[in-house]
GUKOLVO-509067 format. One record per residue: residue in three letters; y negated, z, x of N, C-alpha, C, O in turn. Coordinates in steps of 0.2 Angstrom, whole numbers, padded with zeros to 4 digits, always signed. Atoms other than C-alpha are relative to their C-alpha. Example, Ala and Ser with C-alpha at 12.3 -4.5 7.8 and 13.67 -1.06 7.14 Angstrom:
residues 2
ALA+0006+0000+0004+0022+0039+0062-0006+0000+0004-0005+0003+0009
SER+0006-0001-0004+0005+0036+0068-0005+0003-0004-0011+0004-0001
end
This chain:
residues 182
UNK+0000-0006-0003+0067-0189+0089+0006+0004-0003+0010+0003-0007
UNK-0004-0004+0003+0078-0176+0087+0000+0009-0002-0006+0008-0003
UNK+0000-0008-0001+0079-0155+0085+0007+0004+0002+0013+0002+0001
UNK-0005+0000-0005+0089-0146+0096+0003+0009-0005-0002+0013-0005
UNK-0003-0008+0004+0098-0127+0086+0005+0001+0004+0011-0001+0004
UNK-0003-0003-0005+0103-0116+0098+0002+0007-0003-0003+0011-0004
UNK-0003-0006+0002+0115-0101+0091+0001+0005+0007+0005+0005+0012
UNK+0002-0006-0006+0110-0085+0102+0005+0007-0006+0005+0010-0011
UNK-0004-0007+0002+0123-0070+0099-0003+0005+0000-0007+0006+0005
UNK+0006-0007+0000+0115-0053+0096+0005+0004+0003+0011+0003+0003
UNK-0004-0003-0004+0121-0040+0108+0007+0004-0002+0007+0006-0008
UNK-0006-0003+0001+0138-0031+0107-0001+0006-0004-0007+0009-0002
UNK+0001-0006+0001+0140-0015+0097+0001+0006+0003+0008+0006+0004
UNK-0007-0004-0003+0145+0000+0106-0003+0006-0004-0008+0006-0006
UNK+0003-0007+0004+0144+0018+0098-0004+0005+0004-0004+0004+0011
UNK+0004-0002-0003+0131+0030+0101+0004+0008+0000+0007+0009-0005
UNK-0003-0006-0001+0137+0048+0108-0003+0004+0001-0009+0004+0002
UNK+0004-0006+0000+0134+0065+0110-0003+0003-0005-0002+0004-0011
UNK+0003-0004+0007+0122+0075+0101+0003+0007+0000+0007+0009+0004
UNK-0002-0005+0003+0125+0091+0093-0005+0007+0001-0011+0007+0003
UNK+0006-0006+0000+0116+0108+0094+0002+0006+0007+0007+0008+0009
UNK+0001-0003-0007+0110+0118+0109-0005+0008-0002-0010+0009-0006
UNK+0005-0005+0001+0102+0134+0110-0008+0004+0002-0009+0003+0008
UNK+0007+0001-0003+0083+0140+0111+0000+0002+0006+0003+0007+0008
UNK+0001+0000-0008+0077+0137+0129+0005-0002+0004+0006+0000+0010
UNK-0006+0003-0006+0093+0129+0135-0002-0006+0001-0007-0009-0002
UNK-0001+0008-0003+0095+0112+0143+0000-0004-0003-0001-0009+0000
UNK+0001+0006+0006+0096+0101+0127+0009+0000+0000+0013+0005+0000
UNK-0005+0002+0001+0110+0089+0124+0000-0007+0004-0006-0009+0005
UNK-0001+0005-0002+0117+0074+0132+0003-0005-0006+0008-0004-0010
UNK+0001+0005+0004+0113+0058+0122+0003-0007+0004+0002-0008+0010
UNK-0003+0005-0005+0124+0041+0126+0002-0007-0003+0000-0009-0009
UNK-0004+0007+0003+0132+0024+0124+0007+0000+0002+0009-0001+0008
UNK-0007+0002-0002+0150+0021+0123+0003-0004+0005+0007-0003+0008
UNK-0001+0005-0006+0149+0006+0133-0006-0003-0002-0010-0002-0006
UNK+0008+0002-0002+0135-0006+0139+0003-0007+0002+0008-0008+0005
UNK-0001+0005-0004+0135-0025+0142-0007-0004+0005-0013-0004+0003
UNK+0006+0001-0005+0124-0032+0158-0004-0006-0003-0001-0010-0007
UNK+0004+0005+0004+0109-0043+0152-0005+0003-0006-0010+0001-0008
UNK+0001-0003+0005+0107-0031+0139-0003+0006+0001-0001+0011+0004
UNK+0004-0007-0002+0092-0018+0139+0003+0005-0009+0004+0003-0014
UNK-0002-0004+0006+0096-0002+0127-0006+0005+0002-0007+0009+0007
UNK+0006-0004+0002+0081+0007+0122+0002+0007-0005+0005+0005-0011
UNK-0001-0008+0002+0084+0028+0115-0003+0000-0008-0009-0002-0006
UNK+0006-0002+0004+0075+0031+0099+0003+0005-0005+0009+0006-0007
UNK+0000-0008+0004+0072+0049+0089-0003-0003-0006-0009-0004-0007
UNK+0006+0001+0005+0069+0044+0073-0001-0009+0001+0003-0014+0002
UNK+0003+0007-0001+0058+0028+0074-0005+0002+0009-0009-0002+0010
UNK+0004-0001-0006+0050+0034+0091+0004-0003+0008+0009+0000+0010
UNK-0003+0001-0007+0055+0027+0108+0001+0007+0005-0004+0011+0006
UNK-0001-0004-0005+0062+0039+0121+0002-0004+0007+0007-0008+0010
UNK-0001+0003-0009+0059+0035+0138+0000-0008+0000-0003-0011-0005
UNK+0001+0006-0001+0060+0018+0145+0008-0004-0002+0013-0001+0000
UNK-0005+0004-0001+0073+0005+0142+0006+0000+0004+0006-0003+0009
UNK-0005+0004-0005+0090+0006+0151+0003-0009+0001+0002-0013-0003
UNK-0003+0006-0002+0099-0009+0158+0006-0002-0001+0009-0001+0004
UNK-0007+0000-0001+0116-0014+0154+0006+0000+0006+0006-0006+0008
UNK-0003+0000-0005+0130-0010+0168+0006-0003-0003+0009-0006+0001
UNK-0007+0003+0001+0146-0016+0159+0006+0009-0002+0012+0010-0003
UNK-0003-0009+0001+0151+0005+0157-0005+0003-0004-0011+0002-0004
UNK+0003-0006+0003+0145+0020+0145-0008+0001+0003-0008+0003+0008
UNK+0004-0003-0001+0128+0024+0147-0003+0008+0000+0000+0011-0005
UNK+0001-0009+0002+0121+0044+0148-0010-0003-0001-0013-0006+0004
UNK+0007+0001+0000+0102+0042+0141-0001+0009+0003-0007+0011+0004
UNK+0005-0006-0001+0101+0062+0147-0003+0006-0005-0005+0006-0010
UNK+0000-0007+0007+0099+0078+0139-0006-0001-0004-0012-0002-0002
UNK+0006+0000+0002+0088+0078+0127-0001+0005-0005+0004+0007-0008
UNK+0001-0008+0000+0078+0093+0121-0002-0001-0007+0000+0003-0011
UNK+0002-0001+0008+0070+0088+0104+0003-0001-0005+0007-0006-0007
UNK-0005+0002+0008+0078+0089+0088-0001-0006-0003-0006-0008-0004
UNK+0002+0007+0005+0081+0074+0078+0005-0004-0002+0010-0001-0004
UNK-0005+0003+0002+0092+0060+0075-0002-0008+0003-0005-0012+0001
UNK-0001+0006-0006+0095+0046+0090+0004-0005-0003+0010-0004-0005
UNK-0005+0007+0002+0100+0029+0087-0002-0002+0008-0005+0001+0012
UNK+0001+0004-0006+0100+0014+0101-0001-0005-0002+0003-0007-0007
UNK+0000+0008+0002+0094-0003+0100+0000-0005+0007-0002-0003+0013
UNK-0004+0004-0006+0100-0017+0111-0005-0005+0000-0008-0004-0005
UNK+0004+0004-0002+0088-0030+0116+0004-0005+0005+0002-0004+0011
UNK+0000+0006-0004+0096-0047+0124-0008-0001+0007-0014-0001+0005
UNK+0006-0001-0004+0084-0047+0140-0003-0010-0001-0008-0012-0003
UNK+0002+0008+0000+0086-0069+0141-0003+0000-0006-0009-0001-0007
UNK+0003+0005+0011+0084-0074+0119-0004+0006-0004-0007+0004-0009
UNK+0004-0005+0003+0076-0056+0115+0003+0001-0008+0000+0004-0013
UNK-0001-0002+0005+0089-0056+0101+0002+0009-0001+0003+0012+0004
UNK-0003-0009-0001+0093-0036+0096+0003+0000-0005+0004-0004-0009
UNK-0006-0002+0004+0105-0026+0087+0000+0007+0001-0001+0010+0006
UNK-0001-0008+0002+0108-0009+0080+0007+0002+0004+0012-0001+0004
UNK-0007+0000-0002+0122-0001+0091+0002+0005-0007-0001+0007-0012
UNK-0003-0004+0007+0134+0010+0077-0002+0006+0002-0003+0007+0008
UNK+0002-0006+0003+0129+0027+0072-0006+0001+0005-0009-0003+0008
UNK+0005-0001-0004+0118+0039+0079+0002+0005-0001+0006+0006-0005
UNK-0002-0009+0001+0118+0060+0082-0004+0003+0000-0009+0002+0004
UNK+0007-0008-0001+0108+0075+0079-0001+0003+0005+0003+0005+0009
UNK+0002-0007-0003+0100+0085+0088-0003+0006-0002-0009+0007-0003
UNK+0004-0005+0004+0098+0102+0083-0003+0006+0004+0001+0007+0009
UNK+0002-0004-0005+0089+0116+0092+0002+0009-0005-0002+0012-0009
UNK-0001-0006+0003+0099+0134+0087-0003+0006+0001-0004+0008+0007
UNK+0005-0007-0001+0089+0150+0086+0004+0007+0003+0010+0009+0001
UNK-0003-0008-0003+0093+0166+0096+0002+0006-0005+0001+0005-0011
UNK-0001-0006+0006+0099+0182+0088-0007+0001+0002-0010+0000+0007
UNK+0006-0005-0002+0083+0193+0084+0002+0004+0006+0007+0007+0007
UNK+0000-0007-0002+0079+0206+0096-0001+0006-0001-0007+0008+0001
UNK+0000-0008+0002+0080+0223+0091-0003+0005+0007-0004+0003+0013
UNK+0002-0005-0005+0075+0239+0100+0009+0001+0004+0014-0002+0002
UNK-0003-0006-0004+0086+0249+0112-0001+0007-0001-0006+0010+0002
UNK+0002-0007+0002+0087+0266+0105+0006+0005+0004+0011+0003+0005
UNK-0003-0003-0002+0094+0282+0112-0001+0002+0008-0006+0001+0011
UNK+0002-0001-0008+0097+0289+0130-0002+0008+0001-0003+0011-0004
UNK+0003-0005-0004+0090+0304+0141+0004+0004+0001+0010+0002+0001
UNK-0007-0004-0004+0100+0319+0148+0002+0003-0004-0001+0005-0009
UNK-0003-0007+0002+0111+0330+0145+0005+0006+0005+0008+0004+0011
UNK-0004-0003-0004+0121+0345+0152+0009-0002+0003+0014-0004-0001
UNK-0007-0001-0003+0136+0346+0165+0004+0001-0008+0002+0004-0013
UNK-0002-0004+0007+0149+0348+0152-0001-0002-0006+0004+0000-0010
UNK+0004+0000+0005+0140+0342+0138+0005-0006-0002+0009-0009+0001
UNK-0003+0005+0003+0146+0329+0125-0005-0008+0000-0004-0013-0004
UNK+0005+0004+0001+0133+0317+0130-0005-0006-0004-0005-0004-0010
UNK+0007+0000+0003+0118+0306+0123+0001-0005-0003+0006-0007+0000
UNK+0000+0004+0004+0117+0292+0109-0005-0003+0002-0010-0002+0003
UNK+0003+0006+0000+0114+0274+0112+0003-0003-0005+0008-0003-0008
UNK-0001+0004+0009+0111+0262+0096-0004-0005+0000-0008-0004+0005
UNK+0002+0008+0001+0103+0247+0093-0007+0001-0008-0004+0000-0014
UNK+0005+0000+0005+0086+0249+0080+0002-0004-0007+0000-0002-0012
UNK-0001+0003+0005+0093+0236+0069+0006-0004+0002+0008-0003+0008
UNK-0004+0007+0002+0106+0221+0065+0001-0004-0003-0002-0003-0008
UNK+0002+0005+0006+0109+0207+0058+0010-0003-0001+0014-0005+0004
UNK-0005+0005+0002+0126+0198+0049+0000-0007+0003-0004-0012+0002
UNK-0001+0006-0003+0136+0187+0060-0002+0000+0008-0003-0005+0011
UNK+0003-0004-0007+0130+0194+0075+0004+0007+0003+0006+0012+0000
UNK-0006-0007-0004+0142+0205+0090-0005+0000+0004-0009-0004+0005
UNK+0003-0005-0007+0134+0218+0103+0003+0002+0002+0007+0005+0000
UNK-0003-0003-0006+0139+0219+0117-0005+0006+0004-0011+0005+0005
UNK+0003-0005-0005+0133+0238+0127+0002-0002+0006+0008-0004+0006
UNK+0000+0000-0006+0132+0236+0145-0005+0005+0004-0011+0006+0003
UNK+0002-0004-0004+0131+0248+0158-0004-0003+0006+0001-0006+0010
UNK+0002+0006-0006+0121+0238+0173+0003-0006-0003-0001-0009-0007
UNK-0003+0008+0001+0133+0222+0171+0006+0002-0003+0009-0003-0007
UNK-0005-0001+0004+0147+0233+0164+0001+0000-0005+0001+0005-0008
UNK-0002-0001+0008+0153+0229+0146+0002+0009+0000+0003+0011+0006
UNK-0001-0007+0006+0156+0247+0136+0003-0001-0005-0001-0003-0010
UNK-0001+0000+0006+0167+0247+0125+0002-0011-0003+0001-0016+0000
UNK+0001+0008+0004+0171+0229+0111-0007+0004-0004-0010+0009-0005
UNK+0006+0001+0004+0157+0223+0102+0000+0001-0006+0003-0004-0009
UNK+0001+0001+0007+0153+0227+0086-0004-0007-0006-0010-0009-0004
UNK+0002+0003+0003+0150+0216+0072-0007+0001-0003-0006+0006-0007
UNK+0005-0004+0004+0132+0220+0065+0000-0001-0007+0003-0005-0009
UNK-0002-0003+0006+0130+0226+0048-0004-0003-0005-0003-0003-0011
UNK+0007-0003+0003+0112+0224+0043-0005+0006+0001-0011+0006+0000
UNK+0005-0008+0000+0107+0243+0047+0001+0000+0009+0004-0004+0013
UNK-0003+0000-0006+0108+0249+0064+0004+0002+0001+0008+0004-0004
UNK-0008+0000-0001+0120+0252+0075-0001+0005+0003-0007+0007+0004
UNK+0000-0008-0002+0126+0268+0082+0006-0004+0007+0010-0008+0005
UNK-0004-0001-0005+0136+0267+0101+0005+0002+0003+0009-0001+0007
UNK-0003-0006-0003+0142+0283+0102-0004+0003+0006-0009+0001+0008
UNK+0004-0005-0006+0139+0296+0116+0002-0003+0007+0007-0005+0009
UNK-0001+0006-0007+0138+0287+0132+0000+0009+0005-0004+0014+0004
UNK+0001-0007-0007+0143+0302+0148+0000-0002+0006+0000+0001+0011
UNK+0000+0001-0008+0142+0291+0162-0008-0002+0001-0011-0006-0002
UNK+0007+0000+0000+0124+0291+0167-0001-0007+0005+0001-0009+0010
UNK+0001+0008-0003+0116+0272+0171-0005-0002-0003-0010+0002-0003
UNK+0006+0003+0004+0105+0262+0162+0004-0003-0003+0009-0005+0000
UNK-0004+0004+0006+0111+0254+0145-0004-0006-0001-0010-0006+0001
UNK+0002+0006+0005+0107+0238+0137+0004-0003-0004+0010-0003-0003
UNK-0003+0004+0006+0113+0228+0123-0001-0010+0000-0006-0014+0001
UNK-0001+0007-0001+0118+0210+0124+0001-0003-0008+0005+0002-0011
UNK+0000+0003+0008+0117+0199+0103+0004-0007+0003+0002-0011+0008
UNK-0004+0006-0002+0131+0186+0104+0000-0005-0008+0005-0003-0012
UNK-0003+0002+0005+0131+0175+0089+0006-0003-0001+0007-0007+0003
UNK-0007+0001+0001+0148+0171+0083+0001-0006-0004+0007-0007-0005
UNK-0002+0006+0002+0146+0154+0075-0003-0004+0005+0000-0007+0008
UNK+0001+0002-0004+0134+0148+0087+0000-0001+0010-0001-0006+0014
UNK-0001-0004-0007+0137+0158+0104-0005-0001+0003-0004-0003+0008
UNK+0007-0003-0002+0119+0160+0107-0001+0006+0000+0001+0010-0004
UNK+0000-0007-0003+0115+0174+0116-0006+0003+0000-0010-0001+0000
UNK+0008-0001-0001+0099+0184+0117+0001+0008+0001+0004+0012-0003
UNK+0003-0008-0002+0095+0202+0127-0005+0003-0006-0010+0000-0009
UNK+0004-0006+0004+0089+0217+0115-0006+0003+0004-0005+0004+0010
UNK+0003-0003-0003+0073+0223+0119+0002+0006+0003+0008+0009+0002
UNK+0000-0005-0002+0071+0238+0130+0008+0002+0004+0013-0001+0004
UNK-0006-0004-0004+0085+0250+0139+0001+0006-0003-0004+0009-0006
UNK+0001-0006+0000+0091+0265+0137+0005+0004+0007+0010+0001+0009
UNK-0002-0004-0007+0094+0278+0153+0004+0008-0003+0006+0012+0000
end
């Protein structure tokens, strides 16, 4: 008799893409594959946990789709025929970035024709954090840096409704201030 040894190649590598950090209550991130070979299933995983089901090799980049949980995505390759597998290269984070706090809306109410009108200001601030004032939709004014203490506006004389918009300045996460002021 004889024995017959059959060498099976483990699937191609391709890099794994995307990643990176998204803000709370946004849409995630798009997680991916560089390229893909047909025959070849590529299964998502967070960690050691599978996501979702198995794609298929097309012979192009794959997009596994936004994904919303924090963690750290690799891809594993699955030969569909010999069931050999293989690590594709890297993998990416996913980080989920936090809002500025929301503070009060302070200030507001009338004053006379004439008059020097009324103080709008913000209850608090935080370092590394810009406020925007808007009037309805309209910006007022550039945004101040916050400080740590509150913030002061100035005398607003156009009469509207105020709010305050928090922009974070490394991650451009945004978040509405409580309340208004009229």
């Amino acid at each position: 008799g004889s024995a017959v040894v059959v060498f099976n190649p483990l699937p191609p590598a391709f890099a794994v893409t995307g990643g990176g950090g998204y803000c709370t209550g946004g849409t995630g991130v798009s997680v991916g594959l560089s390229g893909s070979a047909v025959g070849i299933n590529y299964q998502l995983f967070n960690l050691f946990s599978p996501v979702g089901a198995p794609m298929a090799g097309t012979g192009a980049a794959l997009d596994f789709g936004l994904q919303t949980t924090a963690g750290f995505y690799t891809v594993v390759a699955t030969d569909a025929l010999t069931g050999c597998t293989s690590n594709m290269t890297g993998g990416v984070a996913v980080t989920i970035l936090p809002l500025p706090f929301a503070y009060t809306v302070t200030g507001g109410g009338s004053y006379c024709a004439g008059g020097v009108g009324v103080s709008v200001g913000l209850s608090a601030s935080d370092f590394g954090i810009d406020y925007q004032l808007y009037r309805g939709v309209t910006p007022v004014g550039a945004p101040p840096a916050g400080n740590g203490i509150a913030l002061d506006f100035g005398l607003q004389t156009v009469a509207g409704i105020y709010t305050i918009q928090a922009t974070d300045a490394s991650s451009f996460c945004t978040n509405n201030m409580a309340g208004s002021a009229t």
